[in-house]
N, C-alpha and C positions, 0 to 999 in steps of 0.2 A: 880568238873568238870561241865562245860554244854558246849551249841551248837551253841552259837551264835545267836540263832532263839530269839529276844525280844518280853517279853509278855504284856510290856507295859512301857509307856514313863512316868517318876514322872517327880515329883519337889523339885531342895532342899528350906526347911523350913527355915534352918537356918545352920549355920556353927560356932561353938564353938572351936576355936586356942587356943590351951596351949603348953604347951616346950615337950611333948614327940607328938604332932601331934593336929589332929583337932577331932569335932564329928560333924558329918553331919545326920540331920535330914533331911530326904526323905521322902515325901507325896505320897501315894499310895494307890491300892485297890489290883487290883491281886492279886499281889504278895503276898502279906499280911495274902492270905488262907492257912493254914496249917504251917507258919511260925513261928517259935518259936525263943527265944534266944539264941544264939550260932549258927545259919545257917547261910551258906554262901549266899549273893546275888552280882551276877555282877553287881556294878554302871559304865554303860560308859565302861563295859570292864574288870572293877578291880572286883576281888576276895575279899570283904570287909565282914565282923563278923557283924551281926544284935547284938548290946549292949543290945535297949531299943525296946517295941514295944510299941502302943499305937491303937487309935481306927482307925486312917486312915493312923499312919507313923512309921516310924520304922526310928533307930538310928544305924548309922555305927562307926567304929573310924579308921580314915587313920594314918597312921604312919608317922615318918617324912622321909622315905625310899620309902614309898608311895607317898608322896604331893612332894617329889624332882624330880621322873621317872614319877609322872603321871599328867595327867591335872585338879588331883582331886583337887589340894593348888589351883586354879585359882576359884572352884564353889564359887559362890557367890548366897545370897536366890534370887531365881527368876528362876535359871538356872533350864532345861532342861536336864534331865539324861536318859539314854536307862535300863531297869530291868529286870534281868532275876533269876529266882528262879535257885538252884544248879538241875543236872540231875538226875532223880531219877531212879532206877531199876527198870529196863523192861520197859521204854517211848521209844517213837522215837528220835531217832538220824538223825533230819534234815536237821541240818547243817554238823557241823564237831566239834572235838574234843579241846574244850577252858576251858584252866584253870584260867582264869582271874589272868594270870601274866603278865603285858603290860612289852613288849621289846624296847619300844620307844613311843617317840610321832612325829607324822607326820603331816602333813599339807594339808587342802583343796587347790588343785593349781588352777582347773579348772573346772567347770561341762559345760555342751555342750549338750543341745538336741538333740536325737537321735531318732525319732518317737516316740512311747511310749515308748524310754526308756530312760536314761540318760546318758551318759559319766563322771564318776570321775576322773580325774587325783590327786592323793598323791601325798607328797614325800615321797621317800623311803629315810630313815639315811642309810650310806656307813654302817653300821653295819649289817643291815638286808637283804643285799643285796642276798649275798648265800642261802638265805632261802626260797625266794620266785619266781616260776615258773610261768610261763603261764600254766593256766585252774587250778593252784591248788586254794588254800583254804588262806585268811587270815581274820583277825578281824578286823575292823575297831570301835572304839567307841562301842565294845561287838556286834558288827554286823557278823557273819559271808559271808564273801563275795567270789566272784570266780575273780580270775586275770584275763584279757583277754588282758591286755598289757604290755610291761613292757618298761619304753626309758631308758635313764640312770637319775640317780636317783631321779625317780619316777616311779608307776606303776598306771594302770586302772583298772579300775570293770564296769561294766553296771547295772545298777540299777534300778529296776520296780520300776513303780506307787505306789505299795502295802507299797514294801519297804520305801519309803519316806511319807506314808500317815500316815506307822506308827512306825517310828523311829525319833531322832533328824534329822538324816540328812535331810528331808522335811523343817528343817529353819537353816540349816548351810551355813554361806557365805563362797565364796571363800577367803580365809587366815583364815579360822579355824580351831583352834589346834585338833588334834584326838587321842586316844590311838589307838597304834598296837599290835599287837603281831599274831606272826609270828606259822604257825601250827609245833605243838610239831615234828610230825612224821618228820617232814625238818630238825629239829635240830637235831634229833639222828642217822638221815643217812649224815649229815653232816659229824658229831661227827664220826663216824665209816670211813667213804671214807676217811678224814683228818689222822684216828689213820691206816687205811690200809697202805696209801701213805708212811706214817713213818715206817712201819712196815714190808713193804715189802708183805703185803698180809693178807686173814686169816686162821688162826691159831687155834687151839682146845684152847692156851693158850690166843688168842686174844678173842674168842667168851666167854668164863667162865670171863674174865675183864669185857667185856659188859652188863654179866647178861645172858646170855643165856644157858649158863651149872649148 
């Protein structure tokens, strides 16, 4: 689990492709504190397994389920990745609740000054569409962000200084690929309004299907 909130922007080192996926080597420092083998670190959003560490980087392995849904089969060494160490008990929960499982990749359409702050325009894929409200919560490239627009298929965020001085998107052009994913709590009230609709309402036997008894 973490929050979206990034503790610092790497670099991939290098990218090693074989027939079950790739290993990406990530240069870093943060992160690196208190990181061991087997921890989860969001690259870009994804929920990726630290393999290898070393004195300044550490080694992920994308799957090929991974490199088809995300834009991690595009990194090439040079690129630019957002890093966030998993959440740990008892921190602040800044953002909001991200499991580094991307639901889509989306696209830079537009950014637009807006005194100090920014204008994004995404697209939104026709898939994620029920998921995502105005004022709530989404990830963009492991960013936690607030919706503040929505047209049809695309949505907005406004974006501070801060946030761009120290995330990729400070050098992302517009038509650049991004991971989304969409907050969990959207997809389980989805999931339920969708199983009520069907069901005529709820039920003692509809609430115990969901987990709740």
């Amino acid at each position: 689990m973490f929050t979206g909130l990034i503790e610092e922007v790497g670099t991939v080192g290098g990218v090693r492709r074989g027939q079950t996926g790739a290993d990406v080597t990530v240069r870093a420092s943060s992160v690196l504190e208190d990181t061991r083998v087997g921890d989860s670190i969001a690259c870009n959003g994804c929920c990726l397994t630290v393999t290898e560490l070393g004195a300044d980087s550490f080694v992920v392995h994308a799957g090929t389920e991974t490199l088809s849904r995300t834009t991690v089969g595009e990194w090439t060494s040079g690129a630019r990745v957002n890093l966030e160490r998993a959440l740990s008990a008892g921190a602040r929960l800044g953002g909001h609740f991200v499991q580094g499982h991307v639901d889509a990749v989306g696209q830079v359409l537009a950014v637009t000054p807006e005194g100090e702050t920014t204008r994004w325009r995404f697209l939104l894929p026709d898939s994620l569409q029920p998921f995502v409200v105005n004022k709530g919560s989404i990830t963009v490239d492991g960013i936690s962000l607030t919706v503040t627009t929505i047209v049809p298929g695309a949505f907005e965020v406004a974006i501070i200084p801060h946030t761009l001085a120290h995330t990729t998107l400070g050098t992302a052009p517009v038509g650049a690929r991004v991971n989304l994913e969409v907050d969990i709590l959207a997809k389980y009230v989805h999931r339920m309004v969708s199983a009520m609709g069907a069901g005529g309402g709820i039920t003692e036997d509809f609430l115990r299907e969901q987990g709740f008894c």
